[in-house]
N, C-alpha and C positions, 0 to 999 in steps of 0.2 A: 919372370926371368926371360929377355929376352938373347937367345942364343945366337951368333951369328956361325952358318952350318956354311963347309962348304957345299953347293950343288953339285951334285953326280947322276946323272940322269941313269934310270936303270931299267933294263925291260923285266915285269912281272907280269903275271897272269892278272893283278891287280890293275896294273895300267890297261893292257891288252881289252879287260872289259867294261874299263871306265869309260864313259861317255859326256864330253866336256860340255855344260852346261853352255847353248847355244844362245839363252841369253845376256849370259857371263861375257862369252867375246862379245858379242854386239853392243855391251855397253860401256866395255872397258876396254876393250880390243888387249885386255891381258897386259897390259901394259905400269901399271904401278905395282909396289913392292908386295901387296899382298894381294892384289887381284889373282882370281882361275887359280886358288889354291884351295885345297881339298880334304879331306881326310880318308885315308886309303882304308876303303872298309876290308882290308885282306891284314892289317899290321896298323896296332896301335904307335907302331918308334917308327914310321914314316907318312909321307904324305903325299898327295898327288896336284904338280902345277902342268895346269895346262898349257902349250905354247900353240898360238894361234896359227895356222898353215896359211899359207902363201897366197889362197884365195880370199882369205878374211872373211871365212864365212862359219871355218868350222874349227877345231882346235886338234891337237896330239896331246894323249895323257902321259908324264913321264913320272916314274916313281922318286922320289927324294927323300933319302934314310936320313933319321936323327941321328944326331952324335951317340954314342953309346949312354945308355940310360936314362936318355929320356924321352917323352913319350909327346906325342902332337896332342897341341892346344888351338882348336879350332875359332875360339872366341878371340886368342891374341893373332892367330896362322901363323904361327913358327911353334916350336919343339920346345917343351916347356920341361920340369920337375914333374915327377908323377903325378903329388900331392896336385898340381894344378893341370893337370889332363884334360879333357874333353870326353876324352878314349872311352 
C-alpha cells in the first residue's frame, strides 16, 4: 500500500537525537523521493527524512507522522498497513 501522507515536519526527542546518515547525503544529496528516510526508532506510525543543510555536508532530522493507523514500512519507506510494517 502505498500511501501518499502529507509532510509535517515536527520536532521530537526522536528527531533531536537522530543522526543523518552522513553517507546518505553524500550520495544522494537527499534528493529523490525516498532517499534520507528513516525509521524513527521512538514511534513505529512515523518516520524520520533527513533534509540536507545549506553546507551539503551534513543533514537536519525531521520527524514525519503516518496518517492515523498506519505504521512505517522501511523496505517500501512510506507508511504502510500494519500487517506490512517493518516496525
Amino acid at each position: 500500500m502505498d500511501t501518499e501522507v502529507e509532510i509535517s515536519f515536527q520536532s521530537e526527542d526522536a528527531a533531536s537525537n537522530f543522526v543523518c546518515p552522513l553517507q546518505d547525503i553524500a550520495e544522494t544529496d537527499c534528493k529523490g523521493p525516498k532517499d534520507c528516510l528513516y525509521p524513527n526508532p521512538g514511534n513505529c506510525g512515523s518516520s524520520i527524512k533527513c533534509t540536507v543543510d545549506p553546507s551539503g555536508m551534513t543533514g537536519t532530522p525531521h520527524v514525519i507522522p503516518c496518517q492515523s493507523g498506519l505504521k512505517w514500512n522501511n523496505k517500501d519507506k512510506a507508511c504502510d498497513s500494519i500487517l506490512q510494517s517493518t516496525c
